[in-house]
Each structure stands twice: as structure tokens, then as C-alpha cells.
C-alpha positions, 0 to 999 in steps of 0.5 A, spaced: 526 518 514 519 517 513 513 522 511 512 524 518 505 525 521 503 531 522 496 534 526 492 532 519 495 525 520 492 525 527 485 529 526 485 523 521 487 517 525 483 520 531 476 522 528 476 514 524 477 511 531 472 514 534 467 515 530 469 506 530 468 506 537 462 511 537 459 505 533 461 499 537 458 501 544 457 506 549 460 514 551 463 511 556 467 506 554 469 510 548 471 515 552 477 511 556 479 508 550 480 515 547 484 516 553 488 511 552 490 512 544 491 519 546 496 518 551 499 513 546 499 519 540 502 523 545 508 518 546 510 517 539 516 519 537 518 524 533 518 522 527 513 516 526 509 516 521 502 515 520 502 507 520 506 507 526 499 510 529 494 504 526 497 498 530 496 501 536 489 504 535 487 497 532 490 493 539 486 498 543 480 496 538 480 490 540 482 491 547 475 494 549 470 491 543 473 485 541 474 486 534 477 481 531 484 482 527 483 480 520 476 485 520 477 487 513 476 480 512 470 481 508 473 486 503 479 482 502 475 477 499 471 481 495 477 485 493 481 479 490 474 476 487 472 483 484 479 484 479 481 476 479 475 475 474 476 482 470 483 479 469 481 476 462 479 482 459 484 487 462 490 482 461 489 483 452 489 491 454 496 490 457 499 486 452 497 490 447 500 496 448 505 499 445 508 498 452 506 493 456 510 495 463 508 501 462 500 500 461 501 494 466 504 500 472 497 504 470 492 498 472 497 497 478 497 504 480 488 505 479 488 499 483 490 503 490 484 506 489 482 498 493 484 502 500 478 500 505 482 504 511 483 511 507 478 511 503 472 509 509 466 508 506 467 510 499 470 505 496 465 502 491 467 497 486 462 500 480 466 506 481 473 502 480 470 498 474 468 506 470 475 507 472 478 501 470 476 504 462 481 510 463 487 507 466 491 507 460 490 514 459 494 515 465 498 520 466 505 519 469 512 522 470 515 519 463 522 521 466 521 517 473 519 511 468 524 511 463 529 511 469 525 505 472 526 502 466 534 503 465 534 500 473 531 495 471 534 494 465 541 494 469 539 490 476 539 483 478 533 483 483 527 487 484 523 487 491 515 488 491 513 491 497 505 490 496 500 494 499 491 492 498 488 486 497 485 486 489 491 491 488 496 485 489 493 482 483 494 488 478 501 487 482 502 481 479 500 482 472 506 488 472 511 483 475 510 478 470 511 483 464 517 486 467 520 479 468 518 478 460 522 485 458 527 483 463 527 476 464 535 477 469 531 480 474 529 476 480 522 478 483 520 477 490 514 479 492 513 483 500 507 483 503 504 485 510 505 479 516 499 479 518 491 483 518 493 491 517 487 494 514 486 490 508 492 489 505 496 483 502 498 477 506 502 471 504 494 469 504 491 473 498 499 472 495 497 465 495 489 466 492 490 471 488 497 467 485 503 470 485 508 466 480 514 469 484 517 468 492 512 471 496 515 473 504 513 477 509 515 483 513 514 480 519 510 486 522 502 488 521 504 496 520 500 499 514 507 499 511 514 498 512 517 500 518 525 498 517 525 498 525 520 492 525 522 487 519 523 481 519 530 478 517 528 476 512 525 483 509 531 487 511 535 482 508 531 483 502 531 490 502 538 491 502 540 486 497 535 489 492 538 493 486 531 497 485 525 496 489 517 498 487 512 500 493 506 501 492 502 506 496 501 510 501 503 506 506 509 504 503 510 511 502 509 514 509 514 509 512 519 509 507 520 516 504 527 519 505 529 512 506 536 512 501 534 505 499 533 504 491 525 505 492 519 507 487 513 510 489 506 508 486 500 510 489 493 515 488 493 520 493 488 519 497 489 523 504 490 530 505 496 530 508 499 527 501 495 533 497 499 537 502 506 534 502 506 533 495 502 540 492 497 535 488 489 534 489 486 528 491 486 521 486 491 523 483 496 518 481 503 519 483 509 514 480 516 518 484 523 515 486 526 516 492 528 523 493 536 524 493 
């Protein structure tokens, strides 16, 4: 299960680390805590998944320079405020169209490109506001979305497993004209439980109002490791007749999984341009392999 790491994943995770720890103090320090993420990186197992790598890195951020866990904090408020009042003039679009789930699926998938921890430093709201005018020129898998369709035409319940801040707001917009389309559809929104990067929490589920249950999967990973759910989750994830995830995170940790997942996320790693054969930005709507 999952998209294994690979030496791109640690060349990423490592210079991202360090280039932090360059920045918070002195070579000294940083050198013993690469010493210690290194000897971390060498012990995982087989299998693990690039997400797997973050909640330790970000302990031992804290560990030597005491970060605080939420340090994304900032980005996250930015990143709520910056699409909740774009929401007026995009939410007409959605309704609009000829096919409001599918326009609304584009704005969700453009709304990935919120990713402060893949995307270090290039993220910029001004660029997602032009790319905002475009979304619904998307391209996509038409059959891959025919069939999520039929899915949900057919299932009694629907897990959202979230992935950034902002995002989630485009998230909620694409939950609730699923839920007009198919109104058997019970929806459940997952977000993280607690600071990963800048990804949702029951917090910004909260602000940015997400009209559905909302529960967490009990973990910080940036994704959804199925050995460290909550109950709550795993229950979740077992009982859903289809499940939308969201991200590269989500992707990472869940891919090969066997559970009735969608995939819906811009590649915005190599790694992914890699494993997928596709350049960077590209937007990607898949189903779980079989």
C-alpha cells in the first residue's frame, strides 16, 4: 500500500529540513539534528511513504529550535480568508454550469495548489487568483468522473478525506452540490488531528463551515496512514461506499490501499511527475488502482 518513498522523496524531505535548520541557528546544531533525522530516515520501514517522514522531522524541528507545532498557523488563516471571500463570485460559476459537480471538482482540484509544505515559497495567492479564471477549463479523466459519478449514484455514504487549509473551503462547495445531486448520500468530512504543515483541522472545518459531520483521523501525518487512525476514522473508512481524497498526502499514504477511493490533486512533486509520467501542475482525478 502506499506510494512508496523513494531517493527523490528523501532528497526532498532532507534538503527542506535542512535548509529550516540552516536558517533557525547555528552549523553546529544543525548538524546534530541531521545526524538524528538521518538515522531516523534510515530506520523506516520498508514502504513508508513520504508523509510518514514529516511527523518526525517536524518533532525534531522542535526538539533543537522550538518551533512551534501549528507554525503554518499564519498561512492557514490567510488561506481560509483568501477563497471564503472569493466564494460570492465563484459559487454562481459552479452553479451555473451545465454540471455543477464537475465545475465544482475543478475549483476543488485548483484549490491543491494551497500547499505551503510542497510548494516552499511559491506559493502566491495573486497566481492562484489568475488561475482561478481557468478552472473550469480543466481538463480531467471523463471516464474516471462518469464513474465517480455512478458511485455516487448508487452508495449510502461518502468520506471526504481533506487535505490544505483554503482548499477545504472549495472542498465544501463540491460536497454540497454532490449532496443536491445525490441527496441519499451521507457526507462525512476527515480532516487531520492536529498541526501538519497547513492542512485542515476540525478548526478551519469549523471557520471556514463545513455543513457536514466533520472527525478527525486522529494523527498529525500529512495524509492518511491507516495504521495510526483513530477509530473513529477507520470505522469511517470501512463503512464508506466511495471515498474522495484530496492531495498528494492522501495519495501517498493511501494508493493501493483496496478501499473505494478517488483521487484529486496537482502534481506538484517529482516524485509524482515520475510515478505518474505527467509534468509538474498537472491536474490529476484517478480511482484506486485494481
Amino acid at each position: 500500500m502506499a506510494i512508496e518513498l523513494n531517493t527523490l522523496c528523501l532528497q526532498c524531505n532532507l534538503n527542506r529540513s535542512l535548509e529550516k535548520a540552516r536558517q533557525l541557528g547555528d552549523e553546529e546544531t544543525a548538524m546534530e539534528f541531521a545526524r538524528e533525522l538521518l538515522t531516523f530516515y534510515a530506520q523506516a520501514p520498508k514502504g513508508a511513504s513520504s508523509p510518514y517522514l514529516g511527523v518526525q522531522a517536524n518533532a525534531l524541528l522542535k526538539k533543537y529550535y522550538h518551533l512551534e507545532d501549528d507554525r503554518y498557523r499564519q498561512e492557514k488563516i490567510d488561506s481560509n480568508r483568501f477563497v471564503l471571500e472569493r466564494l460570492p463570485q465563484i459559487q454562481p460559476l459552479v452553479e451555473g454550469a451545465a454540471d455543477p459537480v464537475l465545475a465544482a471538482l475543478q475549483f476543488s482540484i485548483l484549490g491543491n495548489y494551497l500547499d505551503f509544505a510542497a510548494l516552499q515559497g511559491k506559493v502566491s495567492f495573486e497566481e492562484l487568483e489568475k488561475m482561478l479564471l481557468g478552472a473550469l477549463d480543466m481538463e480531467l479523466d471523463m471516464d474516471c468522473y462518469e464513474a465517480f459519478c455512478r458511485e455516487l449514484s448508487t452508495g449510502k455514504k461518502l468520506l471526504y478525506l481533506t487535505d490544505n487549509a483554503g482548499e477545504v473551503v472549495f472542498d465544501r462547495l463540491l460536497a454540497e452540490q454532490i449532496h443536491k445531486k445525490y441527496p441519499q448520500l451521507e457526507i462525512t468530512f476527515c480532516v487531520r488531528g492536529g498541526p501538519a504543515h497547513n492542512d485542515a483541522t476540525r478548526e478551519d472545518a469549523k471557520v471556514v463551515g463545513i455543513p457536514f459531520p466533520v472527525i478527525d483521523n486522529g494523527n498529525t501525518v500529512g495524509g492518511t496512514e491507516l495504521s495510526l487512525l483513530s477509530k473513529e476514522a477507520k470505522e469511517a473508512m470501512d463503512a464508506a461506499d466511495v471515498i474522495l481524497a484530496k492531495g498528494m498526502g492522501n495519495a501517498e499514504t493511501l494508493y493501493g490501499s483496496g478501499y473505494p477511493i478517488f483521487y484529486a490533486f496537482l502534481i506538484k512533486c517529482a516524485h509524482f511527475q515520475d510515478f505518474f509520467q505527467k509534468p509538474m501542475m498537472t491536474p490529476m482525478f484517478i480511482r484506486e488502482k485494481r
